[in-house]
Structures are given as C-alpha cells and as structure tokens.
CHARMM-style PDB file with segment names, atoms N, HN, CA, C and O in Angstrom:
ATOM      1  N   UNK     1     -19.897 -16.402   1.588  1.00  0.00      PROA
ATOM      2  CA  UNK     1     -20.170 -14.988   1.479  1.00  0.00      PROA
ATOM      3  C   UNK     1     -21.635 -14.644   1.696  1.00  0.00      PROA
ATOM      4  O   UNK     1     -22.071 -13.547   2.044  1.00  0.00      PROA
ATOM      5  N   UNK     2     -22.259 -15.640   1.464  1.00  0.00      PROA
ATOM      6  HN  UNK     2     -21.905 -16.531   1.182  1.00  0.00      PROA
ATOM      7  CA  UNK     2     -23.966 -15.531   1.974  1.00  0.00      PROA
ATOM      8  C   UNK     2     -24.404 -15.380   3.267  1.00  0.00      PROA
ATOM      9  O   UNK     2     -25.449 -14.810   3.582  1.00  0.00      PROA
ATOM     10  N   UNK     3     -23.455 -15.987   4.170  1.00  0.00      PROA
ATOM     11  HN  UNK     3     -22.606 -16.449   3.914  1.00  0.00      PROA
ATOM     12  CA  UNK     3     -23.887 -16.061   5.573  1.00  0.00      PROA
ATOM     13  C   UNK     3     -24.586 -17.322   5.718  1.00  0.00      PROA
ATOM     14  O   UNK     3     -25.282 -17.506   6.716  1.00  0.00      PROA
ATOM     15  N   UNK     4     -24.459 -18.287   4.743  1.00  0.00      PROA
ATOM     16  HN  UNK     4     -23.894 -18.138   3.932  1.00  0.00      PROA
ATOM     17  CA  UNK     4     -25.446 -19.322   5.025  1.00  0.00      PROA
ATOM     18  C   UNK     4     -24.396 -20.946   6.135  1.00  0.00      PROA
ATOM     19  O   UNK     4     -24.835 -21.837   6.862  1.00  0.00      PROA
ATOM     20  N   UNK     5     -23.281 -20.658   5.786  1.00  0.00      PROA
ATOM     21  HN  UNK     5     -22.924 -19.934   5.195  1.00  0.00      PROA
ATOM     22  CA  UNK     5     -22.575 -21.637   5.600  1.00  0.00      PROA
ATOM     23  C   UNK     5     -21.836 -21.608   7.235  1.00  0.00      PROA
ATOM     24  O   UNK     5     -20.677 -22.010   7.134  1.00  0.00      PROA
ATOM     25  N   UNK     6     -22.117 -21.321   8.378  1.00  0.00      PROA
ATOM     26  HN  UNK     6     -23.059 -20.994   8.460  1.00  0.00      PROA
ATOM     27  CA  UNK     6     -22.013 -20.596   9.265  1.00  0.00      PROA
ATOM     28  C   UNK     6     -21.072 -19.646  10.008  1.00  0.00      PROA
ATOM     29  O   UNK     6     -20.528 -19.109   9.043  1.00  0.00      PROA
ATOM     30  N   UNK     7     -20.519 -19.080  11.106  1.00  0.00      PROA
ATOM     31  HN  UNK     7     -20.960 -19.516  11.890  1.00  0.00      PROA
ATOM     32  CA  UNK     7     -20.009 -17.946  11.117  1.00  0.00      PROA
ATOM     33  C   UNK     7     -18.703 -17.455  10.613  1.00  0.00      PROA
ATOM     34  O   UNK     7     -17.560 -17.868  10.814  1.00  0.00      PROA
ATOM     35  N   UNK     8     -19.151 -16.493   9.925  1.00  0.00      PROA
ATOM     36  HN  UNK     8     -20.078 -16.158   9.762  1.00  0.00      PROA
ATOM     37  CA  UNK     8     -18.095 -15.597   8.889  1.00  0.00      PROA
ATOM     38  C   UNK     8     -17.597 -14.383   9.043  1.00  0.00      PROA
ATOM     39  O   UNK     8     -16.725 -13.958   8.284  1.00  0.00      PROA
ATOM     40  N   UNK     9     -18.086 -13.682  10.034  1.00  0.00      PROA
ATOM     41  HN  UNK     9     -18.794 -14.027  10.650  1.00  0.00      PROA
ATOM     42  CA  UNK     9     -18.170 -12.448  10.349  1.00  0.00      PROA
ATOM     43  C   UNK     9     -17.817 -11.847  11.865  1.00  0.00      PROA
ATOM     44  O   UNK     9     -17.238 -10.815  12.206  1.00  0.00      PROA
ATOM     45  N   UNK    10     -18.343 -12.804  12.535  1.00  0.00      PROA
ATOM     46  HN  UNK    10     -18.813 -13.642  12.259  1.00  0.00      PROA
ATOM     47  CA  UNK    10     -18.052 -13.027  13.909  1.00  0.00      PROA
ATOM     48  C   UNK    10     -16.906 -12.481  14.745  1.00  0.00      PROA
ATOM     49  O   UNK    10     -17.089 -11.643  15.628  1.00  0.00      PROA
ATOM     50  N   UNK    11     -15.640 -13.018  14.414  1.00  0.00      PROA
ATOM     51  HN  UNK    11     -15.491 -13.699  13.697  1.00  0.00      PROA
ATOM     52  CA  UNK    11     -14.447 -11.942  14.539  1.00  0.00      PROA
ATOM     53  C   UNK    11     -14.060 -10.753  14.133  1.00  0.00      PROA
ATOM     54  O   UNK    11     -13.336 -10.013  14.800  1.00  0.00      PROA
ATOM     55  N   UNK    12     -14.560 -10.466  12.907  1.00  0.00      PROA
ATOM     56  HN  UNK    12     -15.148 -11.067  12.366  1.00  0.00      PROA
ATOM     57  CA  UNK    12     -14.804  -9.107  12.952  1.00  0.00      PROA
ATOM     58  C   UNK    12     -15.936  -8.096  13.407  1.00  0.00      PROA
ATOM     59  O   UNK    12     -15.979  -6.956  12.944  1.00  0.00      PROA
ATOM     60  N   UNK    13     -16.758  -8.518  14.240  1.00  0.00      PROA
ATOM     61  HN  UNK    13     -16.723  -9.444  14.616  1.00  0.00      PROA
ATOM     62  CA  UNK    13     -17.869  -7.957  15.073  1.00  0.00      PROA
ATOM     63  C   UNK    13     -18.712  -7.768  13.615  1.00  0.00      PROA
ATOM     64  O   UNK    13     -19.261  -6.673  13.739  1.00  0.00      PROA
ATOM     65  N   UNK    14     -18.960  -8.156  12.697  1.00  0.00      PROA
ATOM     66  HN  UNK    14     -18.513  -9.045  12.597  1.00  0.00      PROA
ATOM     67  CA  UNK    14     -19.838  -8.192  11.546  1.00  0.00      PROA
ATOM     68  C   UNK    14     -20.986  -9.423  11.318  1.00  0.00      PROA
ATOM     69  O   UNK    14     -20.874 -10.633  11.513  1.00  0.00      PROA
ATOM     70  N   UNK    15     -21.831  -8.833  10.956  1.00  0.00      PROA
ATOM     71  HN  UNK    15     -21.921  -7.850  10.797  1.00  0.00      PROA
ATOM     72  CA  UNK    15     -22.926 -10.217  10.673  1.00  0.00      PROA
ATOM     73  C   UNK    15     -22.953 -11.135   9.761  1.00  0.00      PROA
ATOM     74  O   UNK    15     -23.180 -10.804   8.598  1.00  0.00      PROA
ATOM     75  N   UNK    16     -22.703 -12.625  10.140  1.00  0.00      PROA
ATOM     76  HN  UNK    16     -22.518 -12.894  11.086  1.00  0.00      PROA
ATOM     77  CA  UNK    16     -22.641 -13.256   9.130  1.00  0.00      PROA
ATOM     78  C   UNK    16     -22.422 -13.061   7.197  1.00  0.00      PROA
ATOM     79  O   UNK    16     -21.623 -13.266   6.283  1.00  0.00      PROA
ATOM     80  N   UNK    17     -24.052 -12.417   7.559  1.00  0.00      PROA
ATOM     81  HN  UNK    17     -24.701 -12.250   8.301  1.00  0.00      PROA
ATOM     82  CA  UNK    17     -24.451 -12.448   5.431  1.00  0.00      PROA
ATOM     83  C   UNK    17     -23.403 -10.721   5.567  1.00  0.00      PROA
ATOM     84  O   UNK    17     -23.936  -9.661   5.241  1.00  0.00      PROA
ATOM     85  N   UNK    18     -22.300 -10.765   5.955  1.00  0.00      PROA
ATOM     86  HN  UNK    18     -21.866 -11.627   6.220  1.00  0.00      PROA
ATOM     87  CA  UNK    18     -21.657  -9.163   5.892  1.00  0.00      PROA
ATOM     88  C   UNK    18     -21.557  -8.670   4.211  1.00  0.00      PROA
ATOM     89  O   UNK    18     -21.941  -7.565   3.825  1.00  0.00      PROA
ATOM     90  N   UNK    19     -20.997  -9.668   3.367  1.00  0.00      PROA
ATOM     91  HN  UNK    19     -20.685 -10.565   3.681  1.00  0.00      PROA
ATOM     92  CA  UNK    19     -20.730  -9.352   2.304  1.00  0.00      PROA
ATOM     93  C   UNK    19     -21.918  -9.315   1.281  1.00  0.00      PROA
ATOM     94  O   UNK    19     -21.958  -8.371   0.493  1.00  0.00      PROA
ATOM     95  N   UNK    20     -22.952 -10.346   1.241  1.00  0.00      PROA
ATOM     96  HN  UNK    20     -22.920 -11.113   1.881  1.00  0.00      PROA
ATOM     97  CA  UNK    20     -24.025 -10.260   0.577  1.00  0.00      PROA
ATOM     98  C   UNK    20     -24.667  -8.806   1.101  1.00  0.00      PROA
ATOM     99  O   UNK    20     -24.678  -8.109   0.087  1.00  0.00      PROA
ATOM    100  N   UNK    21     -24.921  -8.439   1.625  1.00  0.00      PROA
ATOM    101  HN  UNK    21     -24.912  -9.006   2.449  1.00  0.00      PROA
ATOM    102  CA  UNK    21     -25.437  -6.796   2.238  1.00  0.00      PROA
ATOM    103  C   UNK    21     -24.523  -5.958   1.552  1.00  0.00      PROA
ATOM    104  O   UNK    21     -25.052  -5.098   0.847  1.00  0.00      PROA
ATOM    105  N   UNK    22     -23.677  -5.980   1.570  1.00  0.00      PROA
ATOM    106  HN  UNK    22     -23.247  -6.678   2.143  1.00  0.00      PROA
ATOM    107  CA  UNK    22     -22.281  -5.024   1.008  1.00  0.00      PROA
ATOM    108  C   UNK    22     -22.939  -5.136  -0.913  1.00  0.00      PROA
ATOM    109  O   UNK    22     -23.201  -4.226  -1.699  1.00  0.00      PROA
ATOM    110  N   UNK    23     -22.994  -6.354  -1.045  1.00  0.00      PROA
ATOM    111  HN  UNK    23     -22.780  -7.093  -0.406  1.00  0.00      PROA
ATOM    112  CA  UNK    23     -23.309  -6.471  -3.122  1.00  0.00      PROA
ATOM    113  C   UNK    23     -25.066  -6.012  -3.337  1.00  0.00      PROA
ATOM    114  O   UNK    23     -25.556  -5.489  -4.338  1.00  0.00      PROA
ATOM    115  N   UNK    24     -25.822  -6.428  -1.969  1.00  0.00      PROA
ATOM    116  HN  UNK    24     -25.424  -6.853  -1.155  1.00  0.00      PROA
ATOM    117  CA  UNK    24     -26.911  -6.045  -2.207  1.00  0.00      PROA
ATOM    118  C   UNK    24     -27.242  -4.398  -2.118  1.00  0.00      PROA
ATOM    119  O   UNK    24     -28.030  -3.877  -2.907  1.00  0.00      PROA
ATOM    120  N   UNK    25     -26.808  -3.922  -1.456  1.00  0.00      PROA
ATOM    121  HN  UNK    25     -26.168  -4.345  -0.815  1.00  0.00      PROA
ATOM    122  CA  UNK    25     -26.852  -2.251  -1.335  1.00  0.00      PROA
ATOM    123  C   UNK    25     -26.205  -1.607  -2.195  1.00  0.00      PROA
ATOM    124  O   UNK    25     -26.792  -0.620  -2.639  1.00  0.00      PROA
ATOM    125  N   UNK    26     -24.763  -1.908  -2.758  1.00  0.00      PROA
ATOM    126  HN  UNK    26     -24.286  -2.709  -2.398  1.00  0.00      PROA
ATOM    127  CA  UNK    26     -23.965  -1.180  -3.190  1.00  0.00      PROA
ATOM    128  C   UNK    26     -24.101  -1.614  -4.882  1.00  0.00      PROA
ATOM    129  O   UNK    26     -24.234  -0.752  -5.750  1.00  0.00      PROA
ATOM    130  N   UNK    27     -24.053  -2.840  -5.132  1.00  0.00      PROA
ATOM    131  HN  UNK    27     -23.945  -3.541  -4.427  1.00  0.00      PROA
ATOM    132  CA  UNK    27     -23.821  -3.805  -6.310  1.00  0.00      PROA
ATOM    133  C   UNK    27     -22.309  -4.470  -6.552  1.00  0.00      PROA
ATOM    134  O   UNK    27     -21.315  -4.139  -5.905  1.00  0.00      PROA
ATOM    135  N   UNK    28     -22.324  -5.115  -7.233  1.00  0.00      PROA
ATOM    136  HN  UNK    28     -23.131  -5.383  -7.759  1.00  0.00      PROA
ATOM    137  CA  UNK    28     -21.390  -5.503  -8.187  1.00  0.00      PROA
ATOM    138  C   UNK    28     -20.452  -4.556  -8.423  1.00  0.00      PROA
ATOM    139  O   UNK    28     -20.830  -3.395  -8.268  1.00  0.00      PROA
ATOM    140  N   UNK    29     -18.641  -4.849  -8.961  1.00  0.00      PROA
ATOM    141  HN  UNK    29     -18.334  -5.793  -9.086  1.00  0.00      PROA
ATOM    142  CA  UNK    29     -17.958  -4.261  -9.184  1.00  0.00      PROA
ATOM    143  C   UNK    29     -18.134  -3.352 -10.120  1.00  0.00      PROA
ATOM    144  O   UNK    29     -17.660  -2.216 -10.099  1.00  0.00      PROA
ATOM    145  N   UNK    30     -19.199  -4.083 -11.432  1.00  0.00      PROA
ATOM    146  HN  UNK    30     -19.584  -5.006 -11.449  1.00  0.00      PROA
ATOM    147  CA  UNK    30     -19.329  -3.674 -12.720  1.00  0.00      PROA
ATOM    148  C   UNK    30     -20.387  -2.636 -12.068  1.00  0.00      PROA
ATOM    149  O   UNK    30     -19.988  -1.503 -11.800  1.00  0.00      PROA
ATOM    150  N   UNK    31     -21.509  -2.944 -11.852  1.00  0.00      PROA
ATOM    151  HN  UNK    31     -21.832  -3.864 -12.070  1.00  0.00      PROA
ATOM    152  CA  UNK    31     -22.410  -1.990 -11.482  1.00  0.00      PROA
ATOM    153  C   UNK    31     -22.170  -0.827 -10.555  1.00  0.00      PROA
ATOM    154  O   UNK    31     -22.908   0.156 -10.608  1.00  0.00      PROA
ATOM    155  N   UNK    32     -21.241  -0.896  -9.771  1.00  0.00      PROA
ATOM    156  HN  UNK    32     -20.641  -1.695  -9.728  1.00  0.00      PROA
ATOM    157  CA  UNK    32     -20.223   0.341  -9.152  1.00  0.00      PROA
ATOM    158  C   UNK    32     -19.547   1.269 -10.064  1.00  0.00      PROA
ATOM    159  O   UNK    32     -19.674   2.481  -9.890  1.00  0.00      PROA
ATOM    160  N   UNK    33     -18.549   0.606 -11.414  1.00  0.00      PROA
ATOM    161  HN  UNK    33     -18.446  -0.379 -11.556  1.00  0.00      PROA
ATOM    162  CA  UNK    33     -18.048   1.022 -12.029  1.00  0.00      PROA
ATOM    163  C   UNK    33     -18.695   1.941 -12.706  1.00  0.00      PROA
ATOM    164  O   UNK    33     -18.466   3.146 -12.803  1.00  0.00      PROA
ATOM    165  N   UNK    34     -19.911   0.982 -13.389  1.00  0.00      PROA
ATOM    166  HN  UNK    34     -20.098   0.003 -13.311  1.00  0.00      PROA
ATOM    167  CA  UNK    34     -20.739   1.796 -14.807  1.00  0.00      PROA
ATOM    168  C   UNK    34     -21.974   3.072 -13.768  1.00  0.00      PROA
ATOM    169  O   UNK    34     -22.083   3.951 -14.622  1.00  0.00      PROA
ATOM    170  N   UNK    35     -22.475   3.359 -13.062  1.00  0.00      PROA
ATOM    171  HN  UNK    35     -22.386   2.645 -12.368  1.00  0.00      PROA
ATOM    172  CA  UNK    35     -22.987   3.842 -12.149  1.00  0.00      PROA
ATOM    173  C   UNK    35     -22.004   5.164 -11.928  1.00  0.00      PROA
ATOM    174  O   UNK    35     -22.416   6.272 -12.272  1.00  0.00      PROA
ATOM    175  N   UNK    36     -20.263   4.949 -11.151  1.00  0.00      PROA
ATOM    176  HN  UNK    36     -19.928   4.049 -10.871  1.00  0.00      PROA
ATOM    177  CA  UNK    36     -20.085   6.053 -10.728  1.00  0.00      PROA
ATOM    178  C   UNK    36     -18.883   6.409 -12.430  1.00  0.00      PROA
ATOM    179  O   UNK    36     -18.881   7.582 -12.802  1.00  0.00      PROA
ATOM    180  N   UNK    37     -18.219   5.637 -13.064  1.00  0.00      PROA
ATOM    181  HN  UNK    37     -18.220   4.684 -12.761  1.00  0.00      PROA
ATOM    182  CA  UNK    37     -17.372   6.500 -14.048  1.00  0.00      PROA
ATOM    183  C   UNK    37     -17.563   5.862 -15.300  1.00  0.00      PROA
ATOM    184  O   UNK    37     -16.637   5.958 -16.105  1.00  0.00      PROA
ATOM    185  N   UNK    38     -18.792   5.098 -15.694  1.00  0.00      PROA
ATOM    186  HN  UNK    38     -19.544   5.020 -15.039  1.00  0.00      PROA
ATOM    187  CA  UNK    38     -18.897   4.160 -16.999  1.00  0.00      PROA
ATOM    188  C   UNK    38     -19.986   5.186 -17.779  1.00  0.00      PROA
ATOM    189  O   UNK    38     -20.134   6.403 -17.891  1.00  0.00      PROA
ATOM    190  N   UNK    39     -20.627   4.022 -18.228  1.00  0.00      PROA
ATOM    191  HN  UNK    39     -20.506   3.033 -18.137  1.00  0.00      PROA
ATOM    192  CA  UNK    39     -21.511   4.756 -19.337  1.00  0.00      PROA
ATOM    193  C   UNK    39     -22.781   5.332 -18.784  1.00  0.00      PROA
ATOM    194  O   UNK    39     -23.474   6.179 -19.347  1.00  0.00      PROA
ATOM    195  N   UNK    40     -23.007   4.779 -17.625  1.00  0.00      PROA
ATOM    196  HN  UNK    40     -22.444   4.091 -17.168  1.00  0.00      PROA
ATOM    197  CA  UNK    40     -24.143   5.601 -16.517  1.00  0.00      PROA
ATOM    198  C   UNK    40     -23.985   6.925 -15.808  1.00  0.00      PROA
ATOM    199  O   UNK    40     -24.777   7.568 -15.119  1.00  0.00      PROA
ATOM    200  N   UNK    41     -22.819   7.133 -16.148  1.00  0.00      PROA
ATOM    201  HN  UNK    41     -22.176   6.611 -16.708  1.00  0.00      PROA
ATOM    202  CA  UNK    41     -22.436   8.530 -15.788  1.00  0.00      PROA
ATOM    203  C   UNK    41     -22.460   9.388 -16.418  1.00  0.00      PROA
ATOM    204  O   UNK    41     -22.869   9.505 -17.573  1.00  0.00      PROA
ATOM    205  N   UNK    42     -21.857  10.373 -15.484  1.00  0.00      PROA
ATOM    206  HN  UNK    42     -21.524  10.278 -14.546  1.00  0.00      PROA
ATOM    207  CA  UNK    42     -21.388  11.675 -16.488  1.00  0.00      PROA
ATOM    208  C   UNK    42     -20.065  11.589 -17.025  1.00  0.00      PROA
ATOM    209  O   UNK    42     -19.988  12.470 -17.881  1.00  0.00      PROA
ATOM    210  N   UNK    43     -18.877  10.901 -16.938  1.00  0.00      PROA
ATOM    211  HN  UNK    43     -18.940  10.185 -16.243  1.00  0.00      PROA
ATOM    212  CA  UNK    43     -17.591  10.755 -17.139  1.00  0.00      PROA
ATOM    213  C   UNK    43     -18.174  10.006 -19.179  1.00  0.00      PROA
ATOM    214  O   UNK    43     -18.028  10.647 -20.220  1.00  0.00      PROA
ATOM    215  N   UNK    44     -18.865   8.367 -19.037  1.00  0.00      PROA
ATOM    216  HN  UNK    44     -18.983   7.846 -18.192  1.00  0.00      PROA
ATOM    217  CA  UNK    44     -18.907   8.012 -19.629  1.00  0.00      PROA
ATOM    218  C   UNK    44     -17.805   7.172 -19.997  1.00  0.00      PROA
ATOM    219  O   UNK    44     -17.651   7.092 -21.215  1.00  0.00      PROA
ATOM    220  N   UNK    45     -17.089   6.598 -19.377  1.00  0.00      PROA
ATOM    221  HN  UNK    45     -17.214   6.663 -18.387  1.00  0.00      PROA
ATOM    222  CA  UNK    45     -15.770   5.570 -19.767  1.00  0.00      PROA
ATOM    223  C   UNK    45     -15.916   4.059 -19.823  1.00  0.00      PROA
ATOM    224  O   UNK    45     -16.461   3.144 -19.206  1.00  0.00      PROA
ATOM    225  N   UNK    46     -15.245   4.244 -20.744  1.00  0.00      PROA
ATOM    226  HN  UNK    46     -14.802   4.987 -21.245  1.00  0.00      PROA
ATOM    227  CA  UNK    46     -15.505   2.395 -21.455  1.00  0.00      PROA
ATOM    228  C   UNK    46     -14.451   1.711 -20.334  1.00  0.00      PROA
ATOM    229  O   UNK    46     -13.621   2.409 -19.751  1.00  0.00      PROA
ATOM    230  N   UNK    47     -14.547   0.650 -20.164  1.00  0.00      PROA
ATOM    231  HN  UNK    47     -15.221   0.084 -20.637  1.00  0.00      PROA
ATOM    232  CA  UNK    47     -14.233  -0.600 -19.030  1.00  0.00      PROA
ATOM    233  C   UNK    47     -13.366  -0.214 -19.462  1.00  0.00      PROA
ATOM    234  O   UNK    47     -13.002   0.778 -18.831  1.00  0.00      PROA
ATOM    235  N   UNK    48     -12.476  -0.535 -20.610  1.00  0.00      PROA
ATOM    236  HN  UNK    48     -12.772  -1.341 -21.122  1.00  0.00      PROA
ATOM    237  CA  UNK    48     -11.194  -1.108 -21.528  1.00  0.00      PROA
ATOM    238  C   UNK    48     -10.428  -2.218 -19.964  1.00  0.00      PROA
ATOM    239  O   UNK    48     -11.043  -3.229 -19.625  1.00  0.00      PROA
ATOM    240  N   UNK    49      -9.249  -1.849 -19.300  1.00  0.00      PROA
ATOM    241  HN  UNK    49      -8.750  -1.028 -19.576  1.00  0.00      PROA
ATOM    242  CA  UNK    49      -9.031  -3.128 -18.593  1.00  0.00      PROA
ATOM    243  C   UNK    49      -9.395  -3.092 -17.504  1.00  0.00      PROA
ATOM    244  O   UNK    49      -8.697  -3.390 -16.535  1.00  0.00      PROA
ATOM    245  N   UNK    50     -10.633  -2.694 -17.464  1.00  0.00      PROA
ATOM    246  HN  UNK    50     -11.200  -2.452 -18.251  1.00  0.00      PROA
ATOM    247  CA  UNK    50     -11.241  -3.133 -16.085  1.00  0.00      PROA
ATOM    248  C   UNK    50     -12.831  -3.645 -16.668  1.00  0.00      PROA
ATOM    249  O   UNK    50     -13.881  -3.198 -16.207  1.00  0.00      PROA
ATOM    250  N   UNK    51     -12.754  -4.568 -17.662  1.00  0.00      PROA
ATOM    251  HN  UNK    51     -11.901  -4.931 -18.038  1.00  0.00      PROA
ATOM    252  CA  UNK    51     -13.822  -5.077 -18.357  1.00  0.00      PROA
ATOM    253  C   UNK    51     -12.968  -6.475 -17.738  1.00  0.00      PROA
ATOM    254  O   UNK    51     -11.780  -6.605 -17.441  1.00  0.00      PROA
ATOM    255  N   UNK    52     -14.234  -7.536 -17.680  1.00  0.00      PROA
ATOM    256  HN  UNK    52     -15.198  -7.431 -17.920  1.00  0.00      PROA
ATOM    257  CA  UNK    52     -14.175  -9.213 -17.217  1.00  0.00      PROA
ATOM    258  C   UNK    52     -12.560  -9.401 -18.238  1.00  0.00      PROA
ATOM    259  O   UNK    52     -12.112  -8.582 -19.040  1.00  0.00      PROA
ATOM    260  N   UNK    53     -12.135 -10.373 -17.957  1.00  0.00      PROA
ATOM    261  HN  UNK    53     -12.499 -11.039 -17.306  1.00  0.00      PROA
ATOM    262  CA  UNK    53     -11.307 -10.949 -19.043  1.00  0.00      PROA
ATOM    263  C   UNK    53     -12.059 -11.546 -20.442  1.00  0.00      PROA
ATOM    264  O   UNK    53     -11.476 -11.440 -21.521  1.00  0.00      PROA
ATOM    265  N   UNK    54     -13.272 -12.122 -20.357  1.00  0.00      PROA
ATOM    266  HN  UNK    54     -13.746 -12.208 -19.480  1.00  0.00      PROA
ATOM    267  CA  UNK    54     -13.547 -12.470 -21.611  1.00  0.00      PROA
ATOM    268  C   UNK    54     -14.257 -11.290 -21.917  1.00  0.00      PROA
ATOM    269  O   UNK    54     -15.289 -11.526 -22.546  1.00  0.00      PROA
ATOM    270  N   UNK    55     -14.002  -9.842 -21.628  1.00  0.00      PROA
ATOM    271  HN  UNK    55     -13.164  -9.650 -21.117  1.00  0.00      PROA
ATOM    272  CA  UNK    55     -14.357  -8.790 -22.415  1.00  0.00      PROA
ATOM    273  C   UNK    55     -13.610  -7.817 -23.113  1.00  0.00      PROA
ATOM    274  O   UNK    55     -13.901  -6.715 -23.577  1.00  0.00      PROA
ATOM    275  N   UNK    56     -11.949  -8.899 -23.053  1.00  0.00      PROA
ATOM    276  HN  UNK    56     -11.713  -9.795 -22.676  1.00  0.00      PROA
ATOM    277  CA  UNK    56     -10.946  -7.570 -23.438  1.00  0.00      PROA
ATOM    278  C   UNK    56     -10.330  -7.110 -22.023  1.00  0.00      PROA
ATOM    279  O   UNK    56      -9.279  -6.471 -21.978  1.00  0.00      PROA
ATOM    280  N   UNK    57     -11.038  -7.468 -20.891  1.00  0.00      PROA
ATOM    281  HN  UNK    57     -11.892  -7.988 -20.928  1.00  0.00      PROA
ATOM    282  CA  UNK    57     -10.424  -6.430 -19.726  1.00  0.00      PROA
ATOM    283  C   UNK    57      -8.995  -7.566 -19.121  1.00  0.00      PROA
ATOM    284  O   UNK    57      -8.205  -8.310 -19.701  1.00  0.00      PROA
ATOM    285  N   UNK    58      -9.160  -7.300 -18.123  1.00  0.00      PROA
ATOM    286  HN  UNK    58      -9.802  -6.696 -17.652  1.00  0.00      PROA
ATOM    287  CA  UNK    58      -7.695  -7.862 -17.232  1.00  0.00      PROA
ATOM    288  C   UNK    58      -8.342  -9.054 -15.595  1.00  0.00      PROA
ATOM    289  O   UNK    58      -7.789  -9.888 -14.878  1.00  0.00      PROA
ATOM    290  N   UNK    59      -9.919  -8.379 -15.690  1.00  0.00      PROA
ATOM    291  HN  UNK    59     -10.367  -7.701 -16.272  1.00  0.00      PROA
ATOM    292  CA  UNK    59     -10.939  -8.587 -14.503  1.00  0.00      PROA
ATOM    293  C   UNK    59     -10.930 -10.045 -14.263  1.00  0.00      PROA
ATOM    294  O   UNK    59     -11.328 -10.417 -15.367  1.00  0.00      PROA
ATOM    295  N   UNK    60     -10.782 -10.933 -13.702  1.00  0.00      PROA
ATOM    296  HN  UNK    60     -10.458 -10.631 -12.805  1.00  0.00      PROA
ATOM    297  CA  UNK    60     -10.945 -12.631 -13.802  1.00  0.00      PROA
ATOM    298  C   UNK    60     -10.549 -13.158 -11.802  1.00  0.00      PROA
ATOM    299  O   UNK    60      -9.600 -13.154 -11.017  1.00  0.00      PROA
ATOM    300  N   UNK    61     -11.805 -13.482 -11.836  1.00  0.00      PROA
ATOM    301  HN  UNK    61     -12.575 -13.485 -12.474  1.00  0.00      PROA
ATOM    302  CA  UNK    61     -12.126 -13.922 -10.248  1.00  0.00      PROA
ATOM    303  C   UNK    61     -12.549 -15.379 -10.592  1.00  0.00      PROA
ATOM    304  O   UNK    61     -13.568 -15.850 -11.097  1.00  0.00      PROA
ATOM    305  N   UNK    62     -10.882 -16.155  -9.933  1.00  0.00      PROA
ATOM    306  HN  UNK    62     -10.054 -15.773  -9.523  1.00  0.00      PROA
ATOM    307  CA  UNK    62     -10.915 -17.505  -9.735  1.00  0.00      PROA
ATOM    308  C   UNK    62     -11.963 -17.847  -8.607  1.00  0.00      PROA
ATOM    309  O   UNK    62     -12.406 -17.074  -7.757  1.00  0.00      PROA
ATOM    310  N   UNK    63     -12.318 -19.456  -8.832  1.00  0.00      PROA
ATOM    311  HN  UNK    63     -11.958 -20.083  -9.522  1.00  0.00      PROA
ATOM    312  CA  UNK    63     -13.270 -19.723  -8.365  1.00  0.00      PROA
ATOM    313  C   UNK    63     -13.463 -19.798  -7.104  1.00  0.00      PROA
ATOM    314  O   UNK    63     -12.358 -20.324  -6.963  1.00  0.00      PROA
ATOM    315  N   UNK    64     -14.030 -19.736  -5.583  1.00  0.00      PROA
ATOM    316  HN  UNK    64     -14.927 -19.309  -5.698  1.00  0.00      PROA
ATOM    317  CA  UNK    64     -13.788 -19.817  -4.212  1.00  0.00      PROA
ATOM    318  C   UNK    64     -13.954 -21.154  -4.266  1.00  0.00      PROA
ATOM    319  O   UNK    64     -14.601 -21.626  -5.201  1.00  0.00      PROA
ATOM    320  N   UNK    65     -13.317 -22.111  -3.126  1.00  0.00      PROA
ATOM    321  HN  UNK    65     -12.792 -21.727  -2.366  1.00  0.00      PROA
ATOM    322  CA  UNK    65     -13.751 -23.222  -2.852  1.00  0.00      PROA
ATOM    323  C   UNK    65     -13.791 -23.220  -1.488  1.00  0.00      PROA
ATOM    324  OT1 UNK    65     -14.190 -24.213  -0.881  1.00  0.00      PROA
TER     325      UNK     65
END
C-alpha cells in the first residue's frame, strides 16, 4: 500500500504509493469519522460500532500478508 514494494497501481492508471496519498490527505478511517460525524464535529457521535473491536466497536482489519 506504500508503493514501495513495486507496481500496484499500474492497471488502474494510478501511481504506485495510490493508497498512502489517499490516508495521507484524507486520514484514517477514525480520523474521517471523528472529523466529519464524531466528536470533532458538529453532529458529535460516539463510535459505538464503528469503534476498533478492542473498543467495544465491530471495526477489526485482519492482517495483510
């Protein structure tokens, strides 16, 4: 997902590091979340199941290999 590991993107006419650009501009799921409807907002809404799994939520991203 870094672009380091070589071409990843290529077939989809995208640049390599496509996804690291995507987390670096935008952020993280969490930091998307809390930003547009969490506690950084104006909504103010608690994760509840869209918090990690070891936070109570449902959220759990097995490992890539």
């Amino acid at each position: 997902l870094l672009g380091l590991d070589g071409p990843k993107g290529k077939g989809l006419d995208l640049s390599d590091d496509w996804a690291y650009q995507i987390v670096k501009q935008v952020g993280n799921y969490g930091e998307a979340y809390e930003r547009n409807v969490g506690k950084d907002s104006p909504l103010g809404l608690d994760r509840g199941l869209n918090a990690l799994w070891n936070e109570g939520g449902l959220q759990y991203a097995p490992p890539m290999r």
